[in-house]
C-alpha positions in Angstrom: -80.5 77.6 31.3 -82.7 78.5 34.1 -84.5 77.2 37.5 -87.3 77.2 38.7 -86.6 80.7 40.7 -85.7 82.2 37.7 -81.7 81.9 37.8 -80.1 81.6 35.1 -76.9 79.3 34.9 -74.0 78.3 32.1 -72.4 74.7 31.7 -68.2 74.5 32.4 -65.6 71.4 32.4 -64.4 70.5 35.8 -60.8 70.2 34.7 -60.8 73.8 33.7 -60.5 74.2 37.6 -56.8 74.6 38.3 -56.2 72.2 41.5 -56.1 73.6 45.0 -56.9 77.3 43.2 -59.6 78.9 45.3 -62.3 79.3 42.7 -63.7 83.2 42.6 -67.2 81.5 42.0 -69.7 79.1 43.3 -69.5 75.5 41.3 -72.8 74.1 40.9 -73.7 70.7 40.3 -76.9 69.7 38.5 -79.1 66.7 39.8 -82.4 65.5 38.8 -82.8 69.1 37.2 -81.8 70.6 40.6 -78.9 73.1 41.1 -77.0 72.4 44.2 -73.8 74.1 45.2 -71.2 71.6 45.2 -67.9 74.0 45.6 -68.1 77.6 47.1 -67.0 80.5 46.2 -63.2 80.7 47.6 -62.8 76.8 48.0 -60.7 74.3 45.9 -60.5 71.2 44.5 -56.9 69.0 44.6 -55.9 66.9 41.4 -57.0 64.1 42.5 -60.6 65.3 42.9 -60.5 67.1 39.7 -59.5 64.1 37.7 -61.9 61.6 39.4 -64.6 64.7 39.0 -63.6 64.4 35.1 -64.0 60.9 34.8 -67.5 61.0 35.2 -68.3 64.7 33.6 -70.1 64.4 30.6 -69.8 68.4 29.9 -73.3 68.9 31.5 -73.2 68.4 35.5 -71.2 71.4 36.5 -72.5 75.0 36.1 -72.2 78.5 37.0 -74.4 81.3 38.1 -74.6 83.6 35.1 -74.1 86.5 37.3 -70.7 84.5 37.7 -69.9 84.8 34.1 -67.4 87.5 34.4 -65.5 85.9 37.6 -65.2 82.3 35.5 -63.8 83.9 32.4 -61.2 86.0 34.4 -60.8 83.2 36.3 -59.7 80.9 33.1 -57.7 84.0 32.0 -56.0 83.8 35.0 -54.5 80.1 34.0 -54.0 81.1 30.5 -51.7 83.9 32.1 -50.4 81.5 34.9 -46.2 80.1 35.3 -47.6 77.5 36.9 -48.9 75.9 33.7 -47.3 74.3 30.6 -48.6 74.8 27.2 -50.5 71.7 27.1 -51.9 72.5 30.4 -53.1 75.9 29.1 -54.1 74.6 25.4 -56.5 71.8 27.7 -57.7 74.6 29.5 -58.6 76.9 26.4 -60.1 74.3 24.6 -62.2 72.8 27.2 -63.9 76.5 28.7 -64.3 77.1 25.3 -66.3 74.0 24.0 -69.3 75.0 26.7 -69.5 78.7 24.9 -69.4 77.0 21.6 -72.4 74.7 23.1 -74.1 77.7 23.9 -73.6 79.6 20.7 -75.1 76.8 18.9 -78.1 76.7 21.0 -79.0 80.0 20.8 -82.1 80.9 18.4 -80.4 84.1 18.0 -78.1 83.0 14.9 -76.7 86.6 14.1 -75.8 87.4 18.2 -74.3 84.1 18.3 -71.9 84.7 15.9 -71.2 88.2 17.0 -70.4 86.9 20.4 -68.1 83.9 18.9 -65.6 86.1 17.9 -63.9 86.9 21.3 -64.0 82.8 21.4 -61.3 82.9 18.5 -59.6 85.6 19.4 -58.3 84.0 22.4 -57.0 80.7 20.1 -55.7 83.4 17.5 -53.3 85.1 20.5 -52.6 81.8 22.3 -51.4 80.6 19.1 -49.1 83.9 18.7 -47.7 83.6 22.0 -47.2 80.0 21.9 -45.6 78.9 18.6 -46.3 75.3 19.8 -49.8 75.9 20.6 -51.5 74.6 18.0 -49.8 71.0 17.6 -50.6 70.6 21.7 -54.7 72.1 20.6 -54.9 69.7 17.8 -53.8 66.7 20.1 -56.4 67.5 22.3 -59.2 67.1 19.9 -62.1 64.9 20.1 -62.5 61.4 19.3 -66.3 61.9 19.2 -68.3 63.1 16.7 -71.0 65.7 17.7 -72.1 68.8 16.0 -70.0 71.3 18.7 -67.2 69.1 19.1 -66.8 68.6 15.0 -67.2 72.8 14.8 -64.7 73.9 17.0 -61.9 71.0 16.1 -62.6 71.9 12.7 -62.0 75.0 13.9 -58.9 74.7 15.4 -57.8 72.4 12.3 -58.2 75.7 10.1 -56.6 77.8 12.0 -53.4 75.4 12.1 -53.8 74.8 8.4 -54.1 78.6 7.9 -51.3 79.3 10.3 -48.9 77.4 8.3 -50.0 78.5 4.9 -48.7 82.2 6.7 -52.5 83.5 6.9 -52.3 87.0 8.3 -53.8 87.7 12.1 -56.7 89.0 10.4 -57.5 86.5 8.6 -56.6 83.9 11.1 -59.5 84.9 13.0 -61.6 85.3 10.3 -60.7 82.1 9.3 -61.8 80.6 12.5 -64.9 82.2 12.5 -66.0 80.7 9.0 -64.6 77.0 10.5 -66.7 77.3 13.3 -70.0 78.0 11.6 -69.3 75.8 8.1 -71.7 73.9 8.6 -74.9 76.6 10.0 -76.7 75.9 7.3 -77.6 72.4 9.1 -80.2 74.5 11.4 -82.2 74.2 8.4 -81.8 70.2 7.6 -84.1 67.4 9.6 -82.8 66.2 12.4 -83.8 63.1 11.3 -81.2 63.0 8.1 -78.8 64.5 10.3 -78.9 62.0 13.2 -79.5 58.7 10.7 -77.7 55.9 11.1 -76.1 54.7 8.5 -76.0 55.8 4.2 -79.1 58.3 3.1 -81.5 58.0 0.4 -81.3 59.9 -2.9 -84.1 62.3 -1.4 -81.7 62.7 2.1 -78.7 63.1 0.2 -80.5 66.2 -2.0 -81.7 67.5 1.1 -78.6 67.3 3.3 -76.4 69.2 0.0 -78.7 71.8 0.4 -76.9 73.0 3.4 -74.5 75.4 2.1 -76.8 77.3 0.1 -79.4 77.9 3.4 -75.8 78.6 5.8 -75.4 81.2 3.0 -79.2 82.7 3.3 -78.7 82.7 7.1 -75.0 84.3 6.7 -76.5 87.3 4.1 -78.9 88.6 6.9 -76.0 89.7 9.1 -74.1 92.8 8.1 -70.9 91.9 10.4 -70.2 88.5 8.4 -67.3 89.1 5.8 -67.5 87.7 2.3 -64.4 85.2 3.2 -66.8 83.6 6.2 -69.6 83.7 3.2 -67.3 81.9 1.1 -66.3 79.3 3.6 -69.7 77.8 4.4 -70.9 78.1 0.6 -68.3 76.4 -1.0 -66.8 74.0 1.6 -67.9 70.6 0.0 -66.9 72.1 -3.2 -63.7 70.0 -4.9 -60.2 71.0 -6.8 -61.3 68.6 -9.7 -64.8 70.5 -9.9 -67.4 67.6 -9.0 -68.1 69.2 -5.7 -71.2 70.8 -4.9 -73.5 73.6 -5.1 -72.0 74.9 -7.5 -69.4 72.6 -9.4 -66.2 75.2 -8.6 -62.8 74.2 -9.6 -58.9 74.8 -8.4 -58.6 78.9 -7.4 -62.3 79.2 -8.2 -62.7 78.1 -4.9 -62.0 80.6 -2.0 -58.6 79.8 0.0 -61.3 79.5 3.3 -63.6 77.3 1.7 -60.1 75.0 0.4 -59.2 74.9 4.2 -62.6 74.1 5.3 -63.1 71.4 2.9 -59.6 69.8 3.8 -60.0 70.1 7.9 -63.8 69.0 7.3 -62.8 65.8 5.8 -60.3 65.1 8.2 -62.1 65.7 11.0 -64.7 63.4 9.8 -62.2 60.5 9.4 -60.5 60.9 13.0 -63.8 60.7 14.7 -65.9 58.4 16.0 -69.6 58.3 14.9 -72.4 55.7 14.8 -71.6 53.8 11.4 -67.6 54.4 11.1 -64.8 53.7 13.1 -62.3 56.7 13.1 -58.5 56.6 11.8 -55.3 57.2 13.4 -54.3 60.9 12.2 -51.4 59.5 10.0 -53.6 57.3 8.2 -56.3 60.0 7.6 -53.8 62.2 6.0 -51.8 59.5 3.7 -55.7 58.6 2.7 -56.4 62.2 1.6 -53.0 62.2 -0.2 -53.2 58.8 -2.1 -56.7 58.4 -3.1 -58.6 61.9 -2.3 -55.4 64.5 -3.5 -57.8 65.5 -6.6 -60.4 67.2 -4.7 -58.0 69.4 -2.1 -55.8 71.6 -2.6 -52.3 70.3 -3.0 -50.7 73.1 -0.9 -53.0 73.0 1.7 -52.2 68.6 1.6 -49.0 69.4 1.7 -49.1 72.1 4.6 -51.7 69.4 7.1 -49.4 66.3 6.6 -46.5 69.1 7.7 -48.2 69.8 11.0 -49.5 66.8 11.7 -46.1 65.6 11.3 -45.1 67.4 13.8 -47.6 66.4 16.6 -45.9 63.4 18.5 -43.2 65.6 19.6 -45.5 68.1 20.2 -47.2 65.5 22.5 
């Protein structure tokens, strides 16, 4: 986003500020569409501050010079890298610098350089996970409890990645894997925001138009040379099921591609755990023992199997 002068600046989470850590940046605070310096370059902020800051932080008051760019990230690499922090600490860290690029990769009209640019994104969950082999239950406690479109990509994200981690997914295909969870669902670019956004149950003629969203992800996927058939895959046949009453395409068991089986499990789960308009979301536990009682036909029993496992895991991890 820019000013009025021209300058262009990029949203961050206060509480990726590590307290009393001179910041190598100015912090910038947006009123009344006004950019005012609110922490220079070289100043700090204590805990206290921080957390009261994050109270009230909705994810769009504090910015950054884009000039900055390269000073915030190594400045966030520099915690990632830090003694000073636990896992937790770092996983809260990761997750919250990286939900304002997300923000921005879904805003950008630029589709194709979007996704280009998202892969350094999970790269950095992809080596935080290999040099943190509790990483990812402390990243999936730290997921959302509200349902919006960037919040529901990159938990569903981080959800694959787990899943795919446990099913002994190479690293290559880890961050492939996280690629195709973060963009499952592109092909909503190209549904009205009307059907997306409505409250409550859609009509036949919403419902037809809202399945239609693989099949245009997939148009917008085959334009760009960089995008492996595995990410292809994912967003195509993601609300495909085991039994075969899925859709587009009506796939069944190992027709399905192992990304689009994780995306369609983590999808669902994510769904259930998060709080939208017209449902109240479930404890994690409950979620999972839902998907293995009543839904096991449509998933993948491995992949069932392998969530309940990690999710199993996350109040100790907690």
């Amino acid at each position: 986003m820019a000013n009025s002068d021209g300058n262009a600046f990029f949203k961050v989470r206060i509480n990726t500020l590590a307290p009393n850590k001179p910041t190598t940046f100015d912090l910038i605070l947006k009123v009344n569409q006004q950019f005012i310096v609110y922490l220079k370059a070289g100043d700090f902020l204590d805990l206290h501050k921080i957390q009261l800051l994050n109270q009230k932080d909705s994810g769009h008051h504090f910015w950054v010079a884009e000039k900055d760019r390269r000073a915030y990230k190594n400045f966030v690499h520099d915690q990632m890298m830090s003694d000073h922090l636990d896992v937790r600490q770092k996983a809260a860290v990761l997750r919250d610098s990286s939900m304002t690029l997300v923000e921005e990769l879904f805003e950008n009209p630029d589709v194709h350089k979007a996704m280009d640019q998202s892969r350094p994104v999970i790269k950095e969950f992809v080596d935080f996970m290999d040099a943190h082999p509790e990483a990812m239950s402390n990243l999936i406690s730290l997921s959302g409890h509200d349902f919006y479109t960037y919040n529901h990509s990159l938990d569903v994200a981080i959800y694959s990645l787990g899943l795919a981690q446990a099913l002994s997914f190479s690293k290559q295909n880890l961050e492939e894997m996280g690629i195709a969870a973060l963009f499952h669902d592109l092909g909503k670019r190209q549904v009205s925001l009307d059907i997306l956004c409505k409250k409550g149950p859609l009509d036949e003629g919403e419902w037809a138009q809202m399945q239609k969203h693989p099949q245009y992800g997939l148009i917008i996927l085959n334009e760009n040379p960089n995008v492996s058939d595995a990410v292809k895959a994912a967003c195509f046949e993601h609300h495909e099921s085991f039994q075969g009453n899925g859709y587009p395409q009506q796939l069944t068991a190992s027709e399905i591609h192992p990304f689009a089986r994780v995306v369609a499990i983590t999808d669902t789960y994510d769904a259930m755990t998060t709080q939208r308009s017209y449902n109240v979301p479930m404890k994690p536990m409950d979620a999972v023992n839902l998907i293995k009682e009543k839904l096991s036909m449509r998933y993948d029993p491995e992949m069932i199997s392998a969530l309940h496992s990690i999710l199993f895991k996350l109040p100790v991890a907690a």
